[in-house]
C-alpha positions, 0 to 999 in steps of 0.5 A: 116612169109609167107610160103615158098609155097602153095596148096589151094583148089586144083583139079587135074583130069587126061585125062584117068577121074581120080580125083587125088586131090580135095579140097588139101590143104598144106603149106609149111614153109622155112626149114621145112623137111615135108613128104607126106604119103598115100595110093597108089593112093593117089595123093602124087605124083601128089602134088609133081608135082604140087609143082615143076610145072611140071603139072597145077591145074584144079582149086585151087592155087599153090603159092610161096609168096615170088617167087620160088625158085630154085627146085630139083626134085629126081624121084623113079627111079634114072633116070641116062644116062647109057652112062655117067658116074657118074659125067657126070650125076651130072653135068647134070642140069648144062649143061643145064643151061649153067653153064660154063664146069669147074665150073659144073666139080667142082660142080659136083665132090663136091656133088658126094663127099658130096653124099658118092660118092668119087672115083666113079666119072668116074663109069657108071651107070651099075657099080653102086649098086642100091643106088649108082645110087640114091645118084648120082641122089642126087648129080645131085640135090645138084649140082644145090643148091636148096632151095626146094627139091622134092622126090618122093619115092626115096628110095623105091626099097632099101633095109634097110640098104642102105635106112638107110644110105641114110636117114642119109646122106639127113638128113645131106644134109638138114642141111648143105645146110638149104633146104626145103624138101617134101619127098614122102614114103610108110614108117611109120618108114621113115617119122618118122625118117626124118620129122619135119611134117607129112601130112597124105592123104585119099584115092583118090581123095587125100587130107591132113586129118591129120598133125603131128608136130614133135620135133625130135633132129637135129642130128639122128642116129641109136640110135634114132630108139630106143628111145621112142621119135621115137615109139611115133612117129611112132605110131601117124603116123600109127594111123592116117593112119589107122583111117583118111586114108582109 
């Protein structure tokens, strides 16, 4: 079977000379959870961008076999308008695609429900904790039912237990809806918990070098950080990033 998409012999440079990506290569398949990991600078957003066609190659291929599908991207910033309230934001990808006022409503109130956000419907943004505002960015993406979702680094700024909870709660929201998932982290511990594949990238000019099949179990709590399945884990993805990375 094709895969869902993918990055063939790719370059990217950037207007201020700076060579992003070159030779990159990746592969994604439907269902799969991959993550991206690097050193900063790496270009690991910029694929993402790529990915989502939000910036052109200079060369190589970007290409979805089957056509593309319907795409969410969640920023590292939760990207709200401070104007408007949580569910509001949550239906702002609706409104612009001129879904009719009811059903965004609807959809809308459903994904801020299934983001851990009942009762915060009419909170704004200035009301809300720092991983508040990322879950409704996380509504405002599942509202529009993607099939390929994008995060870059979405978690970054929290601290360790709102990032726990957020990681089990996507986990959740991968399952239930059958997305695909890229995810951007500076993390070791996140990508092992989250992934059914790592790509680790060199230092730029960016490009895969490395790729880690994992077999965690379809549902993970708490308890799997403290398993040896999850050490092993971590620690092939620290190797790699220290011996194929820098």
């Amino acid at each position: 079977m094709p895969p869902l998409f993918f990055l063939s012999s790719v370059y990217k440079r950037f207007e201020s000379g700076t060579q992003a990506l070159a030779e990159f290569d990746l592969d994604v398949a439907e269902g799969e959870f991959l993550t991206l990991v690097g050193p900063s600078g790496c270009g690991k957003s910029t694929a993402l961008r790529l990915i989502a066609g939000l910036i052109a190659p200079d060369n190589g291929t970007v290409m979805f076999p089957s056509g593309k599908p319907e795409t969410a991207f969640v920023f590292q910033e939760s990207t709200l308008m401070p104007w408007a309230n949580a569910l509001v934001n949550a239906r702002l990808a609706l409104d612009l695609e001129g879904v009719p006022r009811a059903e965004a409503e609807a959809r809308a109130a459903e994904a801020l429900v299934r983001a851990g956000l009942k009762g915060f419907e009419r909170a704004y943004p200035r009301e809300l904790s720092g991983g508040m505002k990322m879950r409704v960015s996380i509504a405002r993406a599942i509202a529009a039912k993607p099939k390929l979702l994008l995060m870059d680094e979405p978690f970054a700024a929290l601290d360790e237990p709102a990032r726990q909870a957020l990681n089990d709660d996507l986990l959740a929201l991968w399952r239930e809806d059958a997305m695909t998932i890229v995810f951007v982290t500076h993390s070791v511990y996140e990508s092992a918990y989250l992934s059914s594949r790592v790509a680790v990238m060199r230092a730029r000019p960016g490009r895969v070098v490395a790729e880690i099949a994992l077999d965690p179990p379809v549902a993970r709590d708490e308890s799997y950080r403290l398993t040896p399945a999850f050490a092993d884990a971590a620690g092939k993805i620290s190797v790699a990033l220290k011996e194929k990375a820098a």
